[in-house]
C-alpha positions in Angstrom: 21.9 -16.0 -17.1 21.5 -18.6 -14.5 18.3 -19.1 -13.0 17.6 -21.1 -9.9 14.2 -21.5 -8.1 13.2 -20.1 -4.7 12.5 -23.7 -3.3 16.2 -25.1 -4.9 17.6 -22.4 -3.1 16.0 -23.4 0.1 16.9 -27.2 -0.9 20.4 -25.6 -0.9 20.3 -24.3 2.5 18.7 -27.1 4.0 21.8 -28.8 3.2 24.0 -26.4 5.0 22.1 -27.0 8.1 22.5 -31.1 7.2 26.0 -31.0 6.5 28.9 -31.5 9.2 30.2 -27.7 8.0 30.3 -24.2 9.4 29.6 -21.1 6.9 30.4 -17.5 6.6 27.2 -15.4 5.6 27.9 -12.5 2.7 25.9 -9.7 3.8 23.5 -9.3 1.4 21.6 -6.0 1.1 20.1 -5.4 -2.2 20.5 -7.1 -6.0 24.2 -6.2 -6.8 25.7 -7.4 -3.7 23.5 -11.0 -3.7 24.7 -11.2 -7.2 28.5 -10.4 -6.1 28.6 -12.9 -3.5 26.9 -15.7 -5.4 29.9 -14.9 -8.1 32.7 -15.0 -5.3 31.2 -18.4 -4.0 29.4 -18.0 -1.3 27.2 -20.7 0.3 24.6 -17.9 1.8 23.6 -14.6 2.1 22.0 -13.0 4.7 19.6 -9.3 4.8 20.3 -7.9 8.4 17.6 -6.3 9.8 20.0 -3.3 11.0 21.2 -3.3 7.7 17.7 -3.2 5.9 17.3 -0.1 8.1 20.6 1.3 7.3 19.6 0.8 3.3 16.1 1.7 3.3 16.0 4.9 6.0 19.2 6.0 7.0 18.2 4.7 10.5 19.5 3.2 13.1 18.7 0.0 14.4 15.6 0.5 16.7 13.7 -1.2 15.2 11.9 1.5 13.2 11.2 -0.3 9.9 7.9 -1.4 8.7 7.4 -4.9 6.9 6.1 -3.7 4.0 9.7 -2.1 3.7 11.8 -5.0 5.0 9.7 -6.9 2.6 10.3 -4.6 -0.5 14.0 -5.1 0.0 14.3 -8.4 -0.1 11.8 -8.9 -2.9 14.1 -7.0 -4.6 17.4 -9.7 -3.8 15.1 -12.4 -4.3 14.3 -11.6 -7.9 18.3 -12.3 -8.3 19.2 -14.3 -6.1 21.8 -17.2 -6.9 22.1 -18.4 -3.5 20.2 -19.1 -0.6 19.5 -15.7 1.7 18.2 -15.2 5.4 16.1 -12.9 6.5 16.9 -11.1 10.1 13.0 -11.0 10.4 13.5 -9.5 14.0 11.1 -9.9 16.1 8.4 -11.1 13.4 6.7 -7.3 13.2 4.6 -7.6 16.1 2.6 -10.9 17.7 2.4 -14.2 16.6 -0.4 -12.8 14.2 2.0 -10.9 13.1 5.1 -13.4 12.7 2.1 -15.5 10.4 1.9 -12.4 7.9 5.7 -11.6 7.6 6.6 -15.5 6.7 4.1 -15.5 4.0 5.3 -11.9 2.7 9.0 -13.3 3.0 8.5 -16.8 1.5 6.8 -14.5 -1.0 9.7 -12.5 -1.6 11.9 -15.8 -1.8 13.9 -15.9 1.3 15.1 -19.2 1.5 15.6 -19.1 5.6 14.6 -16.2 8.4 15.5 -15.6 12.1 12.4 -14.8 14.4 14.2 -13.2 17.6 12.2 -13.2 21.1 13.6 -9.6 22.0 10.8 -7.3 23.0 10.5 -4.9 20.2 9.7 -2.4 19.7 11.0 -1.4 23.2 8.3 -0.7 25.4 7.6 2.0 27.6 9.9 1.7 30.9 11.4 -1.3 29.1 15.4 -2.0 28.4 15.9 -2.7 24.7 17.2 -6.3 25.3 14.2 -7.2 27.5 13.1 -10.5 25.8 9.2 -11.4 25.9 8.4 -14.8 27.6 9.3 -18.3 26.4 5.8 -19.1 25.6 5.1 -16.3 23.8 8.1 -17.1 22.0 7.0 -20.4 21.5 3.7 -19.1 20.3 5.5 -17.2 17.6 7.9 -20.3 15.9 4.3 -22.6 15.8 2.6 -19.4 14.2 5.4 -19.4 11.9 5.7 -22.5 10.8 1.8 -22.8 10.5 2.1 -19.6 7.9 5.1 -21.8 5.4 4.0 -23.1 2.7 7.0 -24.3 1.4 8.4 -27.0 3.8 11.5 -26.1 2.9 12.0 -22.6 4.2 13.9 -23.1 7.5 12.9 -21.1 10.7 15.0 -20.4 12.9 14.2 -19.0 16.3 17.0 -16.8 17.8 17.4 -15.6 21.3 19.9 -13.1 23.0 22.5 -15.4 25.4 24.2 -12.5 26.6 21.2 -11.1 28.9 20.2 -15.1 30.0 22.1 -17.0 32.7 23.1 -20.6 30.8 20.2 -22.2 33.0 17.8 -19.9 31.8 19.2 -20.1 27.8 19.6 -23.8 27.9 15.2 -23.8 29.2 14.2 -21.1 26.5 16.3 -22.5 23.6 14.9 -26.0 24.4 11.7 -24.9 24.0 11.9 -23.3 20.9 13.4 -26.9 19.6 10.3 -28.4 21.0 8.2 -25.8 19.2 9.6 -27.4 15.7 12.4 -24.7 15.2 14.2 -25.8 12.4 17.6 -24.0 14.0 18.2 -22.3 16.7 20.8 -18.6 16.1 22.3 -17.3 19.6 23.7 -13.6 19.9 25.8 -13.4 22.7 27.7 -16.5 23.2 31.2 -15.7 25.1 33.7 -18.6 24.3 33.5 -22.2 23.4 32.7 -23.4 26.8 29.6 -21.4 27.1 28.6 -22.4 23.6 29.2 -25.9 24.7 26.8 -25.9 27.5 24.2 -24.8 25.3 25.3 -26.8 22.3 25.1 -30.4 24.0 21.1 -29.9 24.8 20.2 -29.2 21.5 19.9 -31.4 18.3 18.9 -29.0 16.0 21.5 -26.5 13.8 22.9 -23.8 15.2 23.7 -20.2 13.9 25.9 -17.8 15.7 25.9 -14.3 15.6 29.4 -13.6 16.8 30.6 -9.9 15.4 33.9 -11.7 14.7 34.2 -12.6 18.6 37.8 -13.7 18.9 36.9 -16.4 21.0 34.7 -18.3 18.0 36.9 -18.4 15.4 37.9 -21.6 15.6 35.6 -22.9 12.5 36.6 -26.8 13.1 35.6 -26.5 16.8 32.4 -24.4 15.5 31.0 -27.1 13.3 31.8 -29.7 15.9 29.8 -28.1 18.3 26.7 -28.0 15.7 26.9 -24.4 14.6 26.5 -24.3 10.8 25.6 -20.7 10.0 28.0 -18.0 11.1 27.4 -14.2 11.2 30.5 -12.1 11.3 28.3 -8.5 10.8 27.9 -7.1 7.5 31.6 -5.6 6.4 30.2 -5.1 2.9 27.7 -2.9 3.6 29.7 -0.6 6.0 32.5 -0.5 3.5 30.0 0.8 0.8 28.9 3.6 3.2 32.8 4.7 3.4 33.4 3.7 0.0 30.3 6.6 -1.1 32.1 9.0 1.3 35.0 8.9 0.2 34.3 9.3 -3.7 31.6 12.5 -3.1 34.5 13.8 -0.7 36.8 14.0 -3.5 34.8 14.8 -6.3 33.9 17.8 -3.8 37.5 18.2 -3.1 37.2 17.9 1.0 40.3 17.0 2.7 41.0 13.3 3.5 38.6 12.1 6.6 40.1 9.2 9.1 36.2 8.3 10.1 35.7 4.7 9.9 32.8 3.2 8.2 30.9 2.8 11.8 31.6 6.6 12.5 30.3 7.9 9.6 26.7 5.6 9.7 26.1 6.7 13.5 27.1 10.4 12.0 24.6 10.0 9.0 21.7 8.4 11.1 21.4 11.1 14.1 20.9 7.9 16.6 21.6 10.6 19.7 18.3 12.5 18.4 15.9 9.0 18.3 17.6 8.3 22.1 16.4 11.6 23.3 13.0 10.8 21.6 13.2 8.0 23.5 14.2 8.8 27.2 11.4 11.9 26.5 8.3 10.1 25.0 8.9 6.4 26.2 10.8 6.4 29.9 13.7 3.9 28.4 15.3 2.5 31.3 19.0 2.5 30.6 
């Protein structure tokens, strides 16, 4: 069995970033799938944090899992691993003190890149969940991060949200996280090519975009031109597992045929409506 080390695999994606391409991540969300997708030829791999929550809790995405659990997972893809993976580290589990911890338990668990968002999460009390916490704090976080590395080769990348910033605004806090030593910078949120082009042409560093198949960024020429290296369509694989899984109990159980789609049946298995209740009652979310 092929082995390669954690560091090679960060050498690996380092040279993604370096290279004049743009890439497809596989999603990534335990052993077998990092081991399918490194078998079908993929450059990288990537454990979504909604994803991690899907796997490990039946949860939705709000944030609910701990690092220890985040950590476990990818422990367990990194013992396996073929090809470089990313971590969706979220928002770092907490302060910058925080961010230091989960980059040594994820360089640990031989991620060979992770994302440190500046979304304000958990949300707050009165707070919108996209509220984003200042630039310097998220400043404060990418230093702290890249203080915690060891290995000079694991690449952090600071993300932000572009669809809640006016292009002013993203161009000032993206800027800044270059500054701070980012070794990429991963947008959510970019509309079309001419939006990502006024963002792109401040920046030197590697982008990665997290488009959810946006027709409007498909154009993968135009995407590597524009610096964007790393691409995130979602994570298909998983959600066709979860169907997959219904389907087969449903006819070993001999159910009728069901037409819900792979998103239907995760928001029906992870009772979100019951943890937004929870949250308009114990925290006043602002809608």
């Amino acid at each position: 069995m092929q082995r390669t080390s954690h560091h090679d695999l960060r050498a690996a994606f380092r040279a993604l970033l370096e290279s004049d391409s743009c890439y497809s991540t596989a999603s990534t969300f335990d052993p077998m799938s990092a081991r399918i997708a490194a078998d079908l030829g993929f450059e990288v791999g990537i454990l979504g944090g909604s994803v991690a929550s899907l796997q490990v809790l039946a949860a939705p995405d709000f944030a609910l899992i701990t690092l220890s659990e985040f950590v476990e997972q990818a422990v367990r893809i990194g013992r396996v691993a073929r090809l470089p993976v990313i971590a969706d580290a979220d928002h770092g589990y907490g302060n910058a003190l925080n961010v230091m911890r989960t980059v040594t338990e994820l360089e640990r668990a031989g991620i060979a890149a992770l994302t440190l968002e500046d979304t304000l999460l958990p949300a707050q009390f009165g707070h919108k969940s996209t509220d984003l916490i200042s630039v310097q704090e998220g400043v404060g976080k990418i230093r702290a991060a890249l203080e915690a590395r060891i290995d000079p080769a694991l690449s952090i990348i600071a993300r932000t949200n572009a669809g809640v910033l006016d292009t002013e605004e993203l161009i000032v806090r993206v800027q800044a996280y270059q500054a701070a030593g980012a070794d990429g910078i991963c947008m959510v949120g970019i509309r079309d090519f001419e939006h990502l082009q006024q963002v792109s042409e401040h920046l030197s560093v590697p982008l990665m975009l997290v488009t959810y198949d946006n027709p409007e960024l498909r154009d993968r020429k135009r995407l590597a031109e524009l610096g964007v290296r790393i691409v995130v369509n979602g994570h298909a694989a998983y959600f066709a597992a979860i169907k997959a899984t219904y389907d087969c109990l449903r006819e070993q159980r001999q159910i009728d045929a069901s037409d819900l789609s792979a998103s239907a049946l995760s928001n029906k298995y992870t009772h979100p409506d019951e943890y937004r209740i929870w949250a308009r009652e114990y925290m006043d979310v602002k809608e």
